[in-house]
C-alpha positions as CSV (number, residue, x, y, z in Angstrom):
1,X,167.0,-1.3,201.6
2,X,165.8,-4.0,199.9
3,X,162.4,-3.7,200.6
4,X,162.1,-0.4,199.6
5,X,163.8,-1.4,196.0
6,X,161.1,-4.2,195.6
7,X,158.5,-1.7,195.9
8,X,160.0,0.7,193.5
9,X,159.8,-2.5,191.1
10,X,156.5,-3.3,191.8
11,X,155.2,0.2,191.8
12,X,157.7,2.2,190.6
13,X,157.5,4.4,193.7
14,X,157.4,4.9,197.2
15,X,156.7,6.8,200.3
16,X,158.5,7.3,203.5
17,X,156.1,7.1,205.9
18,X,154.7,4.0,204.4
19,X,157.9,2.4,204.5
20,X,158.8,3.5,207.8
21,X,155.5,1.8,208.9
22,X,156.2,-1.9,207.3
23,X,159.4,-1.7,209.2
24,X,158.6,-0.6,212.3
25,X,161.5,1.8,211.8
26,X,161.6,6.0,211.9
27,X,161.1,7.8,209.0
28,X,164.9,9.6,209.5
29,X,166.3,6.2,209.2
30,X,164.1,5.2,205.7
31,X,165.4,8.8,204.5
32,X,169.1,7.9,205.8
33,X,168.4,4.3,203.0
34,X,166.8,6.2,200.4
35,X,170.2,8.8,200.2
36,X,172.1,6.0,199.9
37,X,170.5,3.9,197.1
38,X,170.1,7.8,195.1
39,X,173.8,8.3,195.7
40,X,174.3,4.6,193.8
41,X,171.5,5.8,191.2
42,X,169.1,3.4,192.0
43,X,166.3,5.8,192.6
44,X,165.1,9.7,192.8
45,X,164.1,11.4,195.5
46,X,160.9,12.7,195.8
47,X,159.0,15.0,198.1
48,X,158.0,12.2,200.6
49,X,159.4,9.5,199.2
50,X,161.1,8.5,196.1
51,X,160.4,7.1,192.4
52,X,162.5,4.7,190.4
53,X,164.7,5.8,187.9
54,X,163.5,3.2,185.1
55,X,160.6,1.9,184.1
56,X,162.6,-1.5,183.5
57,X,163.7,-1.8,187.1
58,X,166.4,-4.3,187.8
59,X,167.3,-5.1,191.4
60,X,171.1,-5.6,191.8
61,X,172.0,-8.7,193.2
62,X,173.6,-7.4,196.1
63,X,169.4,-7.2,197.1
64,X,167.8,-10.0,195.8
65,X,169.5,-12.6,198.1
66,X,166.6,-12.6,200.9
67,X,163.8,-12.6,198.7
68,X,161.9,-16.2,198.4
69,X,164.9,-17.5,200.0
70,X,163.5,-20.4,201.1
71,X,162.0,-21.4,197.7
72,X,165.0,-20.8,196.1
73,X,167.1,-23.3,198.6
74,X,164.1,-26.2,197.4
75,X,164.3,-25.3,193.5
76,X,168.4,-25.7,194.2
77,X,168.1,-29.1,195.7
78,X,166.1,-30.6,193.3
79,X,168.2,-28.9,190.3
80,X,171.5,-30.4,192.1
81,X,170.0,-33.7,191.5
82,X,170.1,-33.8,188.0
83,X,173.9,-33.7,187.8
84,X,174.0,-37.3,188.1
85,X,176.8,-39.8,187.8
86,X,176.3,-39.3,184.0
87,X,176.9,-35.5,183.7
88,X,180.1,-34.6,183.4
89,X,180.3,-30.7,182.5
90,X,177.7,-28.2,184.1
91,X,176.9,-24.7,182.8
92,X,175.7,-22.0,185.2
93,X,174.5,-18.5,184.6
94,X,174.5,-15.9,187.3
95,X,171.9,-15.3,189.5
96,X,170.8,-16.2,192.9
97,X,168.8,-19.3,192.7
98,X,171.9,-20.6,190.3
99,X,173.9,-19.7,193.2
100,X,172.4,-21.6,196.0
101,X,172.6,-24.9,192.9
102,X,176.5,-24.0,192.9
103,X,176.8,-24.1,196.5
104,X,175.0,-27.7,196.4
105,X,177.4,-28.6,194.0
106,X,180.6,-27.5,195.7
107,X,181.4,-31.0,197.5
108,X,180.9,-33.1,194.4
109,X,183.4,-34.8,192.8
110,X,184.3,-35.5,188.9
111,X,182.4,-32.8,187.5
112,X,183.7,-29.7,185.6
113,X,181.2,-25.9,186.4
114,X,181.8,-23.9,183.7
115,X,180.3,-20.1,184.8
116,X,180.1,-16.8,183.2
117,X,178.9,-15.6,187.1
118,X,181.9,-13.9,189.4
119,X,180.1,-14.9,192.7
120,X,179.9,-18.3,191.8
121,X,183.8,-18.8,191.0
122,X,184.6,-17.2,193.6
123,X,182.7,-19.9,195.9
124,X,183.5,-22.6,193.4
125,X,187.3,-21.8,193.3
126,X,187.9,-22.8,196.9
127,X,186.8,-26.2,196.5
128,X,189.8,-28.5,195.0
129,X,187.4,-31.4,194.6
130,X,185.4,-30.1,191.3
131,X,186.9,-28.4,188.1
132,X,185.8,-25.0,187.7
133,X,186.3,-23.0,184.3
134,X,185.3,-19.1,184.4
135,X,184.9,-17.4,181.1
136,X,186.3,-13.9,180.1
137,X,184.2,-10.7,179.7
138,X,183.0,-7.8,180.7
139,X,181.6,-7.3,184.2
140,X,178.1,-6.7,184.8
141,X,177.6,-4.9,188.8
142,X,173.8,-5.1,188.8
143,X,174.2,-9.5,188.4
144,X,178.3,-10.2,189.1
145,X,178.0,-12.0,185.1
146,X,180.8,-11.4,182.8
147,X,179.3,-10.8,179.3
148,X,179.7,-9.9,176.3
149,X,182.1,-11.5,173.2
150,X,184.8,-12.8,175.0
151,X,182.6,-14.5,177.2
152,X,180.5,-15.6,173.7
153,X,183.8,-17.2,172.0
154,X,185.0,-19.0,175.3
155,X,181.6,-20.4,175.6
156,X,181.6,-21.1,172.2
157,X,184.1,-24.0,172.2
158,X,182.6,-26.0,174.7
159,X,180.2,-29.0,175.2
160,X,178.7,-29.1,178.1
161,X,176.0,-32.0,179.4
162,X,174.1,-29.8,181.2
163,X,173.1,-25.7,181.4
164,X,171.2,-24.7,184.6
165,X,170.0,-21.0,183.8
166,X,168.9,-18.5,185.8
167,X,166.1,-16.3,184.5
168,X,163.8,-13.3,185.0
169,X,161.1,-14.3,183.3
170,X,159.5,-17.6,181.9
171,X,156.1,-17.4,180.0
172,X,154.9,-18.9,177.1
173,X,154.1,-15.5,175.3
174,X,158.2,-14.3,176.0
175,X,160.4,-17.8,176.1
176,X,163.1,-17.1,178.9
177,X,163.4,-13.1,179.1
178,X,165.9,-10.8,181.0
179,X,166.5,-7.5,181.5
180,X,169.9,-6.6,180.4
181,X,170.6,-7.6,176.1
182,X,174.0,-8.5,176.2
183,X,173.7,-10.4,179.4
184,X,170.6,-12.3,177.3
185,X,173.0,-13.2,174.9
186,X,175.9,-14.4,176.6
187,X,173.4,-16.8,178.0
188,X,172.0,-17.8,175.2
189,X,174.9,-19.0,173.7
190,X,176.0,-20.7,177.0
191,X,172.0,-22.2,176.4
192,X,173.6,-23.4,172.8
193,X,176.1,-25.3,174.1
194,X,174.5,-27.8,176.3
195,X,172.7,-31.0,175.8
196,X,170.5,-30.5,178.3
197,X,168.8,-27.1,179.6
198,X,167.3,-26.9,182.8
199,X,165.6,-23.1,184.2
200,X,165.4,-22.5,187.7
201,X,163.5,-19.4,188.5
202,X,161.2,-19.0,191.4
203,X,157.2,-18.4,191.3
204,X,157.7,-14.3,190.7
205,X,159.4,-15.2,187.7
206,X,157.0,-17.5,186.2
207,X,154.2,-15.9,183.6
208,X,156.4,-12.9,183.9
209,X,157.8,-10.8,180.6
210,X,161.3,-9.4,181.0
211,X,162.5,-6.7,178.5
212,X,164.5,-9.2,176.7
213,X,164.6,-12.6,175.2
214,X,167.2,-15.0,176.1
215,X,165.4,-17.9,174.2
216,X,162.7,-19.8,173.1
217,X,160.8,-22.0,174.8
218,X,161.7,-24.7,172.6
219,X,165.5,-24.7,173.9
220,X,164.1,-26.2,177.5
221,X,163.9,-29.4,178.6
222,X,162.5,-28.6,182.2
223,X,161.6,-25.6,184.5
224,X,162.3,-26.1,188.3
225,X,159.8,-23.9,190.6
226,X,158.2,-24.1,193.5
227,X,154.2,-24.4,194.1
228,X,153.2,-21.2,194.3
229,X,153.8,-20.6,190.9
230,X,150.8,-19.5,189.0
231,X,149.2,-23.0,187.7
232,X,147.0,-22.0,184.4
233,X,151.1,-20.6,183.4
234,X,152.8,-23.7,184.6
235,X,149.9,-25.6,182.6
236,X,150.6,-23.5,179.7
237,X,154.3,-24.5,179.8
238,X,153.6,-28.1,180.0
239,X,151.8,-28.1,177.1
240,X,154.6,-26.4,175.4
241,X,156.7,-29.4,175.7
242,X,158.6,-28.4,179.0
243,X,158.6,-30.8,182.0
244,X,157.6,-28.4,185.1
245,X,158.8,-29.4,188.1
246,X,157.3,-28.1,191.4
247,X,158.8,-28.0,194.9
């Protein structure tokens, strides 16, 4: 299912037998998926296929794990290295590259993860080693974040040493963009709070504009991607005062 919501949000439509034919599957079973992902409004069927149901198409989490998996396992490594012996409070925003950096996290030691992200606590919370403080909110389904102002006030009263922040977009035109507005600012406020910012978003995120802005560019210290990130945009950042890491 997931490829066929990818294509929906690169094209905002697809067919069945064109699916079907990437998968090597039959076109009964591609009709079987796209009844399902209707029934959870995700999409509109269509005589032959099917059409998205936004022109601002966000994938829900649940189907974004497998996508640039194994760039998002590097960007998480080298983001897990900057919680050094010095940092002792870590903010993390939902999302599944901040994920995989959570799981390289879980066997430390002496280090406090503050999350707004119910996936992430719920990994976090099983590992006695490492303090973990969740705020309130209101659940978001599409990204497992809790938002809104309860998550705003507890976030509010803290200091943290270090924000790593998921995105959807990063570009020199939009500063860090996202799709939902109250999940943009619940994160920017978690942004507020920390000494130090650090983005991780994979190569489909760089030079792209999301629907809204978490932040400005000015707010980041460093974006962690990997190589096949457009280079003229990771330039572009650069000279914007951001140290761009590549993996």
């Amino acid at each position: 299912m997931s490829l066929i919501l990818e294509e929906l949000s690169a094209n905002g439509a697809v067919g069945v037998a064109e699916i079907a034919a990437k998968l090597d599957v039959s076109t009964a079973s591609i009709r079987r998926d796209l009844q399902t992902l209707e029934e959870q409004r995700l999409l509109t069927r269509t005589h032959g296929g099917a059409v998205a149901n936004s022109t601002v198409y966000e994938l829900p989490l649940r189907y974004r794990g497998g996508r640039h998996r194994e760039e998002k396992r590097r960007i998480a490594l080298a983001a897990a290295a900057r919680v050094g012996a010095e940092i002792a409070s870590v903010g993390l925003t939902g999302g599944t590259t901040t994920t995989e950096v959570a799981r390289e996290l879980a066997g430390r030691q002496d280090i406090t993860v503050v999350t707004n992200a119910l996936n992430i606590a719920a990994e976090l919370a099983l590992r006695p080693e490492l303090k973990l403080i969740v705020t309130g909110g209101t659940a978001r389904s599409e990204s497992y974040e809790l938002v809104g102002p309860l998550a705003e006030a507890a976030l509010s009263g803290m200091n943290l040493d270090l924000a790593i922040v998921g995105v959807d977009g990063i570009s020199v035109a939009g500063g860090l963009t996202t799709y939902h507005d109250i999940e943009a600012h619940t994160n920017e406020v978690l942004i507020s709070r920390a000494r130090r910012v650090v983005v991780v978003a994979d190569a489909s995120k760089v030079g792209k504009l999301a629907f809204v802005r978490i932040c400005a560019l000015d707010a980041v210290d460093e974006l962690i991607t990997d190589a096949s990130a457009p280079a003229a945009e990771l330039q572009a950042l650069a000279d914007a005062g951001i140290v761009v890491t590549t993996v």
